[in-house]
N, CA, C and O atoms as CSV, one atom per row, in Angstrom:
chain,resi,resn,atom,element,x,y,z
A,1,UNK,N,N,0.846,-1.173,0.000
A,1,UNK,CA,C,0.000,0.000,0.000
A,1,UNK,C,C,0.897,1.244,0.000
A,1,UNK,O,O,1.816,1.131,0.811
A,2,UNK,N,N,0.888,2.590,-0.794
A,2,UNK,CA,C,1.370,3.605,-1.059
A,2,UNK,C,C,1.205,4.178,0.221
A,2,UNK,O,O,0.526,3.562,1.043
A,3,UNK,N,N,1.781,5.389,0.557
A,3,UNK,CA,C,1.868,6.119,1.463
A,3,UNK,C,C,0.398,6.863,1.065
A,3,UNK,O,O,-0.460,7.013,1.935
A,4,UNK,N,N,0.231,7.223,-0.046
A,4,UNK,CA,C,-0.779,8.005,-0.553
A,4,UNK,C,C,-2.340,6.921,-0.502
A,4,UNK,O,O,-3.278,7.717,-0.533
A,5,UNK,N,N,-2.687,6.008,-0.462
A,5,UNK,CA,C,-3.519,4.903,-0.353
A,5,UNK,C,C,-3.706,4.691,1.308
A,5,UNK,O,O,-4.859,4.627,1.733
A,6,UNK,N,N,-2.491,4.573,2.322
A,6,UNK,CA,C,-2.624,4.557,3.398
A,6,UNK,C,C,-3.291,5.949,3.863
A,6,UNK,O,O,-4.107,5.943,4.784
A,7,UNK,N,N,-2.963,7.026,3.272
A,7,UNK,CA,C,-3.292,8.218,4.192
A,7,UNK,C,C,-4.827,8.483,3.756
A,7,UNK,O,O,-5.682,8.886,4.545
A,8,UNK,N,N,-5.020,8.248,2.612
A,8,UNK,CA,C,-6.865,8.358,2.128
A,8,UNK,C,C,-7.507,7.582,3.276
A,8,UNK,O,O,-8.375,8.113,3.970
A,9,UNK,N,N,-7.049,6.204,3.506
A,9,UNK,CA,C,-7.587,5.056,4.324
A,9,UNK,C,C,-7.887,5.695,5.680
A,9,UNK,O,O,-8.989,5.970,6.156
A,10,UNK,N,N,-6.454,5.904,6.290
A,10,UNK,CA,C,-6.632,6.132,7.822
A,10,UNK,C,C,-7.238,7.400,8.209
A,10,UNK,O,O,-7.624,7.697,9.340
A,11,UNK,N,N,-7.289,8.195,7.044
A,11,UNK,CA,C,-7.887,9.950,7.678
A,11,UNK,C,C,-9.396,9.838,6.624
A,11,UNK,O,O,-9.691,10.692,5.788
A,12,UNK,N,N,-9.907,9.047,6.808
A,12,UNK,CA,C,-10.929,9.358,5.535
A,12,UNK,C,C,-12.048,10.066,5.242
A,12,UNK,O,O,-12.631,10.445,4.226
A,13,UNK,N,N,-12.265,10.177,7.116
A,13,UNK,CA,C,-13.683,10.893,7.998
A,13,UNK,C,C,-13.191,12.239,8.469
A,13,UNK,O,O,-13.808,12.937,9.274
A,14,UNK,N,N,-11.953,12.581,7.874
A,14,UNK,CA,C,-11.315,14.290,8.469
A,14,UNK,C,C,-11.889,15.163,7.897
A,14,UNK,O,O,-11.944,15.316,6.677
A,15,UNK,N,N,-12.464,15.946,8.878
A,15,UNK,CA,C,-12.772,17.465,8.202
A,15,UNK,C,C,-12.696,18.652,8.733
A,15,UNK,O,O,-12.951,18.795,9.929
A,16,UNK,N,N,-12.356,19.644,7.990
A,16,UNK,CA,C,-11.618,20.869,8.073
A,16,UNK,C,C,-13.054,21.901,8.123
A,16,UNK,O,O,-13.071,22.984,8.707
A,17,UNK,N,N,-14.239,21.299,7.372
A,17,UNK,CA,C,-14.678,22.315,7.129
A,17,UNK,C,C,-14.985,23.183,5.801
A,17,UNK,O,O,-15.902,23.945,5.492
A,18,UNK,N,N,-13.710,22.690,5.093
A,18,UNK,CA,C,-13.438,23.304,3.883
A,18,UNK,C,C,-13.064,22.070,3.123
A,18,UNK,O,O,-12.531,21.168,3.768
A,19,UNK,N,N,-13.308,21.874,1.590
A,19,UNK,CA,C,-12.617,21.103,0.769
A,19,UNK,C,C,-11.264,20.715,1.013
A,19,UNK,O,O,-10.548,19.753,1.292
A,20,UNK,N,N,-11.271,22.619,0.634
A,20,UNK,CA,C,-9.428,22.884,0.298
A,20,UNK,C,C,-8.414,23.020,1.203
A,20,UNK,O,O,-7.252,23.420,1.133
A,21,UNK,N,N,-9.177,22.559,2.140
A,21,UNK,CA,C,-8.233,22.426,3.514
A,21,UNK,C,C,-7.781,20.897,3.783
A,21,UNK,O,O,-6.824,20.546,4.474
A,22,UNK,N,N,-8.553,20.187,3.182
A,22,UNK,CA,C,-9.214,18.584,3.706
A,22,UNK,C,C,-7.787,18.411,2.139
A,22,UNK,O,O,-6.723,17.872,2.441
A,23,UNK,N,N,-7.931,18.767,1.079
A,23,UNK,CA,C,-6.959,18.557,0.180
A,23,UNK,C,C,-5.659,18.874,0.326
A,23,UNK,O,O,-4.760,18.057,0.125
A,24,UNK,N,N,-5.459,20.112,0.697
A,24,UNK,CA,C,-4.275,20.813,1.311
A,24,UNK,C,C,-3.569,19.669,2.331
A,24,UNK,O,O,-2.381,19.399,2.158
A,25,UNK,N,N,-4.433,18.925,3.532
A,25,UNK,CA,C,-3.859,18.218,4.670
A,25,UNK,C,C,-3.043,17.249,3.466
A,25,UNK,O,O,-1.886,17.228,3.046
A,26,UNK,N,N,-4.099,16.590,3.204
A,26,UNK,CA,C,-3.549,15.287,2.340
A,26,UNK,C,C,-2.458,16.107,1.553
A,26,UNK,O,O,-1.435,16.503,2.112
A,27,UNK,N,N,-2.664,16.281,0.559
A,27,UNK,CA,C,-1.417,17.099,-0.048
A,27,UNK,C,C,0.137,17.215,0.272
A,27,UNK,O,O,1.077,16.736,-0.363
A,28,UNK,N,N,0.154,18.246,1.828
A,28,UNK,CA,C,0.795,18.036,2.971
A,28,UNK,C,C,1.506,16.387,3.362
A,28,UNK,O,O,2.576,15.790,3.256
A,29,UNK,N,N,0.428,16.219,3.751
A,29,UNK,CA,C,0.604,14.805,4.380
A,29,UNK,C,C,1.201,13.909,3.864
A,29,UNK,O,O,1.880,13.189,4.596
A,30,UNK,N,N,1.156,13.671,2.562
A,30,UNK,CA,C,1.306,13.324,1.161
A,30,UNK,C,C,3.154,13.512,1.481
A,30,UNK,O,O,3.893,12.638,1.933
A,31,UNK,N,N,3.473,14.691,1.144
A,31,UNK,CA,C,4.649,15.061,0.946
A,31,UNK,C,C,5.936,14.626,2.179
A,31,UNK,O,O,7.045,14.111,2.039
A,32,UNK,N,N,4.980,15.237,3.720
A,32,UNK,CA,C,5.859,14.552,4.754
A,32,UNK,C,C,5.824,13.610,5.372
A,32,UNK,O,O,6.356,13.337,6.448
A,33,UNK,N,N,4.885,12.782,4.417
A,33,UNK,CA,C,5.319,10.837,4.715
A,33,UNK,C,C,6.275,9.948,3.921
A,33,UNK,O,O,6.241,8.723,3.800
A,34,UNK,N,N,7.320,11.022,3.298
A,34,UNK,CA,C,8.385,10.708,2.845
A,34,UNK,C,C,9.332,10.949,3.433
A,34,UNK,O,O,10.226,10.108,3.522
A,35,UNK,N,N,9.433,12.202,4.031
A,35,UNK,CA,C,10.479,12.653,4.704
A,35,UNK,C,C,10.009,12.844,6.192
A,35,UNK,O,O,9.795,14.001,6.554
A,36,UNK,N,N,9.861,12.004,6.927
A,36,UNK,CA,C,8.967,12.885,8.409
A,36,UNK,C,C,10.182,13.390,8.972
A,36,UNK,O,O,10.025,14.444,9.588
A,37,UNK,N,N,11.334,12.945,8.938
A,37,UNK,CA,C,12.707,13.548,9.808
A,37,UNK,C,C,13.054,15.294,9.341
A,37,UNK,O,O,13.975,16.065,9.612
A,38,UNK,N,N,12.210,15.369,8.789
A,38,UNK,CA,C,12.617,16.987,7.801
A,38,UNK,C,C,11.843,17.822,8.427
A,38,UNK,O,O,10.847,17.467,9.057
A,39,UNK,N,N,12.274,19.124,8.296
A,39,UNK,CA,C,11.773,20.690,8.477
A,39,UNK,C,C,10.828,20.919,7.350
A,39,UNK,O,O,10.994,20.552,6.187
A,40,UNK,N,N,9.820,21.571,7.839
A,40,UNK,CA,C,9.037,22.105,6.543
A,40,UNK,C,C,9.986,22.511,5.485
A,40,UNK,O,O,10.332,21.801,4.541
A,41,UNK,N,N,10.500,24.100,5.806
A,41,UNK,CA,C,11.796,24.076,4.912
A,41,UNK,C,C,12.442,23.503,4.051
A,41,UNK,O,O,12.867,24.084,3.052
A,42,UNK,N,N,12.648,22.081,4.334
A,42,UNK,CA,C,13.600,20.972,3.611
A,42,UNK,C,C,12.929,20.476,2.705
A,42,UNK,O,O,13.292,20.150,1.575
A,43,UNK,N,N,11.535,20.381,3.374
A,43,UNK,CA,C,10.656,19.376,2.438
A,43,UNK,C,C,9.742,19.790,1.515
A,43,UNK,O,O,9.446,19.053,0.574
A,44,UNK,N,N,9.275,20.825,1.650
A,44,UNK,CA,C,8.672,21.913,0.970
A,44,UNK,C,C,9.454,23.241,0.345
A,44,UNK,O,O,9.360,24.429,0.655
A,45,UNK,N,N,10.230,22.594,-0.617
A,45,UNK,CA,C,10.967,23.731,-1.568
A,45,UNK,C,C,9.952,25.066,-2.299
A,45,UNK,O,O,10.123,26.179,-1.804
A,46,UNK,N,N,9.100,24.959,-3.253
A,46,UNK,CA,C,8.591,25.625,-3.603
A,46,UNK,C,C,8.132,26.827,-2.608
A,46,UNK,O,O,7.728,26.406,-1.524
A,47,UNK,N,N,8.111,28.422,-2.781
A,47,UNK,CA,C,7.464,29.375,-1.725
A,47,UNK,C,C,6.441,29.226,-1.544
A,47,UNK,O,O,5.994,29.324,-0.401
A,48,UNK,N,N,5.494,28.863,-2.835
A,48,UNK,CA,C,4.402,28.984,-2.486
A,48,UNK,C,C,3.544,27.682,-1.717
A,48,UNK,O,O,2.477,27.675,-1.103
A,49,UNK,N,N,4.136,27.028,-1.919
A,49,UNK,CA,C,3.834,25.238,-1.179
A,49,UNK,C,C,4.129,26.012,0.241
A,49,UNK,O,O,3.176,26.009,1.020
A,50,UNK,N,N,5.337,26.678,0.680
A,50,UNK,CA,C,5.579,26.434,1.809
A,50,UNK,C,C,4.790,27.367,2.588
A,50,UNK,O,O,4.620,27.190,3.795
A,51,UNK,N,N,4.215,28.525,1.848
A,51,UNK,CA,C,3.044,29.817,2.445
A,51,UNK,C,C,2.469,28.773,2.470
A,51,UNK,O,O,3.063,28.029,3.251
A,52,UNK,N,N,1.306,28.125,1.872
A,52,UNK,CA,C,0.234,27.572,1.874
A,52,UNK,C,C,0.281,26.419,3.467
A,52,UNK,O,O,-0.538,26.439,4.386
A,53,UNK,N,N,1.391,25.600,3.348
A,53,UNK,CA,C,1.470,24.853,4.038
A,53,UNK,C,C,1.091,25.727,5.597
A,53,UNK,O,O,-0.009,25.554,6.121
A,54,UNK,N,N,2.197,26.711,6.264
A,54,UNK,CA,C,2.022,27.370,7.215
A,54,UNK,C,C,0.268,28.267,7.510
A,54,UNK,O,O,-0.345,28.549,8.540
A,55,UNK,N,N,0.085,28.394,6.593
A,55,UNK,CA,C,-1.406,29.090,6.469
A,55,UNK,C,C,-2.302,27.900,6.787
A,55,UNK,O,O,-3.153,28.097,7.655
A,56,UNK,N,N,-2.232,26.398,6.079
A,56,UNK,CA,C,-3.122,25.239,6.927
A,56,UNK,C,C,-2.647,24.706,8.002
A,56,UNK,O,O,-3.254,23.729,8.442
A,57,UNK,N,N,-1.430,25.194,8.728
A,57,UNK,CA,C,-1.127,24.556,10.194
A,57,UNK,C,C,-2.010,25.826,11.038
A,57,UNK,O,O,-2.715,25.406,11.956
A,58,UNK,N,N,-2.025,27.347,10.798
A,58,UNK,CA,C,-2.328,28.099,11.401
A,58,UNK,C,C,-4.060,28.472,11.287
A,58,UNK,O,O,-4.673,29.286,11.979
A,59,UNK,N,N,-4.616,27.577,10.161
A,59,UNK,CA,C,-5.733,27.856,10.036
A,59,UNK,C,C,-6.899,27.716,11.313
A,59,UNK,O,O,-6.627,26.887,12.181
A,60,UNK,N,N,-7.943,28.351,11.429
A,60,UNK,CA,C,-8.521,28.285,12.852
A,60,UNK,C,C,-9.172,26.257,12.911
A,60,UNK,O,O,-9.199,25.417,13.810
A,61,UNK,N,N,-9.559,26.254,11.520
A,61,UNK,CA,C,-10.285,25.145,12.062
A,61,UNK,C,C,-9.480,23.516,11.529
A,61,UNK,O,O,-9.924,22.369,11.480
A,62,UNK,N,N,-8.193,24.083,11.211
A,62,UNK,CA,C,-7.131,22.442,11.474
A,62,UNK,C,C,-6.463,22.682,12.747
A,62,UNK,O,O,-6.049,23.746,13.206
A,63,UNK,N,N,-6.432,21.568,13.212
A,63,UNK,CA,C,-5.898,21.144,14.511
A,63,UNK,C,C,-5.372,19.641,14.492
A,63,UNK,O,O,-6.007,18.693,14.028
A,64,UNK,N,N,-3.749,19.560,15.235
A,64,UNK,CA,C,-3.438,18.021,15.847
A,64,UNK,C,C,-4.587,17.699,16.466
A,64,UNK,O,O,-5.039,17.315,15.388
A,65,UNK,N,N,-5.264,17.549,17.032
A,65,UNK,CA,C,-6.053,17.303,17.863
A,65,UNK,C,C,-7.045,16.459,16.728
A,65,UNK,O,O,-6.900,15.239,16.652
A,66,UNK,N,N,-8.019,17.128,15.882
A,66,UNK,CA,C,-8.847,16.305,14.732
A,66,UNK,C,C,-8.029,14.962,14.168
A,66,UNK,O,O,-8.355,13.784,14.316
A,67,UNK,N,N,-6.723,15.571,13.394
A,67,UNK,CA,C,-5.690,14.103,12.821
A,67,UNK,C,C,-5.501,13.313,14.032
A,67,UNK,O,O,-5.353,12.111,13.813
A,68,UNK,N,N,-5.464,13.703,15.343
A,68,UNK,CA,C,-5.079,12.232,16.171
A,68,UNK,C,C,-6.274,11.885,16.513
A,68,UNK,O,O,-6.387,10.740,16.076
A,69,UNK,N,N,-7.287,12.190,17.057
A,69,UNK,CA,C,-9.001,12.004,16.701
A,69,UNK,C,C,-8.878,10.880,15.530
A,69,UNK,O,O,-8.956,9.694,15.850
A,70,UNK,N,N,-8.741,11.148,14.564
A,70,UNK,CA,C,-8.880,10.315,13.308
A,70,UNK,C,C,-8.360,8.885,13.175
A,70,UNK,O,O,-8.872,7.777,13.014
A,71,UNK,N,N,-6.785,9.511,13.346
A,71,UNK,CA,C,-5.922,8.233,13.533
A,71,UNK,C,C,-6.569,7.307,14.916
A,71,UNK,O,O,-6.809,6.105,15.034
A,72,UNK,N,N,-6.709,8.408,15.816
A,72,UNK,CA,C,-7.041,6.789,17.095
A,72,UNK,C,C,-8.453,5.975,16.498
A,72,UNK,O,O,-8.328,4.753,16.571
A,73,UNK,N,N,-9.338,6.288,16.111
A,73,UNK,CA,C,-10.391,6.000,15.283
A,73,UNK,C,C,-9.965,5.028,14.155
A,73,UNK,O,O,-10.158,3.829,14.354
A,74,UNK,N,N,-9.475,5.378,13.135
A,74,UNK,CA,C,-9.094,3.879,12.583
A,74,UNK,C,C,-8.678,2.876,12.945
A,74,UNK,O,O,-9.061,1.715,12.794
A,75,UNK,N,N,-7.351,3.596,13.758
A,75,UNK,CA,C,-6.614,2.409,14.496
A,75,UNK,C,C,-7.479,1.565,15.562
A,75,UNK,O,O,-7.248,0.361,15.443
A,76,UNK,N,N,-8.381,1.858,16.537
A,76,UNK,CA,C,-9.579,1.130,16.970
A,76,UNK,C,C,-10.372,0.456,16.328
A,76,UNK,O,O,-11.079,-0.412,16.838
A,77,UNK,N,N,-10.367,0.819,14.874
A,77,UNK,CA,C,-11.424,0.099,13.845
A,77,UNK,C,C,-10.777,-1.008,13.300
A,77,UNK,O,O,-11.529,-1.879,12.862
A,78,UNK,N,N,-9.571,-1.202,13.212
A,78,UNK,CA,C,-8.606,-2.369,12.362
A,78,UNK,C,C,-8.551,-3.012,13.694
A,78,UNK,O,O,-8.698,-4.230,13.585
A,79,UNK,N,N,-8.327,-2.455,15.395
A,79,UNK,CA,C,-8.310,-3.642,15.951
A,79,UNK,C,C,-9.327,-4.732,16.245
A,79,UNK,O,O,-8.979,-5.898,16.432
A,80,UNK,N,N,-10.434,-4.378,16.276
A,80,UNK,CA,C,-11.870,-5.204,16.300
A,80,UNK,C,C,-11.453,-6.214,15.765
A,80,UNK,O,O,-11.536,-7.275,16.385
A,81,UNK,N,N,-10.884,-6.179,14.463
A,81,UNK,CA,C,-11.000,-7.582,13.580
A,81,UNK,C,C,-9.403,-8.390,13.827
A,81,UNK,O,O,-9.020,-9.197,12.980
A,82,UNK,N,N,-8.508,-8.063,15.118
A,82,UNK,CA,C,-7.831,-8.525,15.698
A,82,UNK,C,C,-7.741,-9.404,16.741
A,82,UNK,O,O,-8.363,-8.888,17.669
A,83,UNK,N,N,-7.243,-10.584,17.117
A,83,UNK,CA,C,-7.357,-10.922,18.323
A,83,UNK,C,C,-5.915,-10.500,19.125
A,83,UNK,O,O,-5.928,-10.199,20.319
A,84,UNK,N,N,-4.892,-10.514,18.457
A,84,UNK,CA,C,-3.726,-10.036,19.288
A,84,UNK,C,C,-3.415,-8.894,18.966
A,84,UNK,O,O,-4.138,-8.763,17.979
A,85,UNK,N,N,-2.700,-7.657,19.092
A,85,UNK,CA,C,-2.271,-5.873,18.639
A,85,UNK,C,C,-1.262,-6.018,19.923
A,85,UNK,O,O,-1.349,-6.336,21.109
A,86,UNK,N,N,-0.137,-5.551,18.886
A,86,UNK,CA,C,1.221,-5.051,19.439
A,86,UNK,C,C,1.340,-3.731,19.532
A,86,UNK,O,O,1.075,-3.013,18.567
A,87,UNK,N,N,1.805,-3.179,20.856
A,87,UNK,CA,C,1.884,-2.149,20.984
A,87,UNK,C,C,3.433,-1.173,21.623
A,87,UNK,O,O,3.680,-0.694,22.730
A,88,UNK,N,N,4.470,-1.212,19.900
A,88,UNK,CA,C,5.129,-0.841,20.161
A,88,UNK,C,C,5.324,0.593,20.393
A,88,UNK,O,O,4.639,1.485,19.893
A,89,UNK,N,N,6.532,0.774,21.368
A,89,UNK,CA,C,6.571,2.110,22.123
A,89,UNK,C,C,7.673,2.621,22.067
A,89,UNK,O,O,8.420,1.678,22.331
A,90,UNK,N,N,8.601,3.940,21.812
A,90,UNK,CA,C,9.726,4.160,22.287
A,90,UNK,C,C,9.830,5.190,23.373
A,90,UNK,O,O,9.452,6.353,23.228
A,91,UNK,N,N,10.288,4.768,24.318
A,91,UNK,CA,C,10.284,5.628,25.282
A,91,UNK,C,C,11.568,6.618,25.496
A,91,UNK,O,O,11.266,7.654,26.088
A,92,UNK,N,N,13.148,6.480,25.072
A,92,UNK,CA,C,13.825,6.786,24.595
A,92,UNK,C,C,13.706,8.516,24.946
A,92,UNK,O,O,12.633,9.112,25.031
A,93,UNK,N,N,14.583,8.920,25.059
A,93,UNK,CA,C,14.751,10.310,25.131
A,93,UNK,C,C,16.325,10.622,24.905
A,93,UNK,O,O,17.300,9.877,25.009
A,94,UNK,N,N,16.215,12.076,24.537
A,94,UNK,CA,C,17.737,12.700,24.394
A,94,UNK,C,C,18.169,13.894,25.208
A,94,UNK,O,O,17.401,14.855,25.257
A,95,UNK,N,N,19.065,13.924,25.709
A,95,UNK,CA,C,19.394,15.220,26.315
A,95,UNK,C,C,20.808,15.774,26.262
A,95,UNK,O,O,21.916,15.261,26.418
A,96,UNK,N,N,20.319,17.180,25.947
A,96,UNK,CA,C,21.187,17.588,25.265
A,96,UNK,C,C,22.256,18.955,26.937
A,96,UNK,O,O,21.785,19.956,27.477
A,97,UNK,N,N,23.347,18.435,27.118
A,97,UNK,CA,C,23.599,19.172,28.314
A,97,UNK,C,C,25.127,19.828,27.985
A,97,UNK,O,O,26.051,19.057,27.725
A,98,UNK,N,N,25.325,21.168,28.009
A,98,UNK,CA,C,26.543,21.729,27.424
A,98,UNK,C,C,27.190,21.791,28.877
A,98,UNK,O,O,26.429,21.932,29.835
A,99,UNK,N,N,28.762,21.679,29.111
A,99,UNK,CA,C,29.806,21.185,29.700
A,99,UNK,C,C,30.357,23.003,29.963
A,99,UNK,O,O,29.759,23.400,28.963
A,100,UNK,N,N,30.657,23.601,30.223
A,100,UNK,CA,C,31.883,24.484,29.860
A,100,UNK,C,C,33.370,24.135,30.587
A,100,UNK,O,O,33.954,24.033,31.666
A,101,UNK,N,N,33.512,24.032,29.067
A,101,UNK,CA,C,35.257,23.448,29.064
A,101,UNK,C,C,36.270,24.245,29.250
A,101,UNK,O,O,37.417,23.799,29.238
């Protein structure tokens, strides 16, 4: 399954409100499920991709909150037809502590 096939699947009930917001995510979404380790910046060359992009993170009615809404929602829906679900975790942290030498 494509990155682009997975993300129709798991967000399919998202809404913005707007079309072109609901296209814009995917779009988005689209682009940094290739690179998730990247900066907008990096990953979004074009200016105008990268206005647009910042204008649908800042828009009033997208929110993390709806996409993880969504995602926990599928992901509850694929487990039903499970009898076992693994639930890997990284707990892992970094810290970053300067010395003066």
């Amino acid at each position: 399954m494509s990155e682009s096939d997975w993300l129709e699947k798991e967000f399919k009930n998202i809404e913005f409100g707007d079309k072109r917001l609901r296209d814009r995510f995917f779009s988005m979404a689209n682009i940094f499920s290739r690179r998730p380790d990247e900066t907008i910046n990096k990953v979004v060359v074009n200016f105008a991709d990268k206005k647009a992009t910042y204008r649908l993170f800042s828009h009033k009615n997208f929110s993390s909150d709806k996409i993880l809404f969504e995602h926990r929602e599928s992901t509850s829906s694929r487990l039903q037809n499970e009898s076992v679900a693994l639930m890997i975790h990284d707990s892992s942290f970094l810290a970053s502590i300067q010395k003066d030498l």
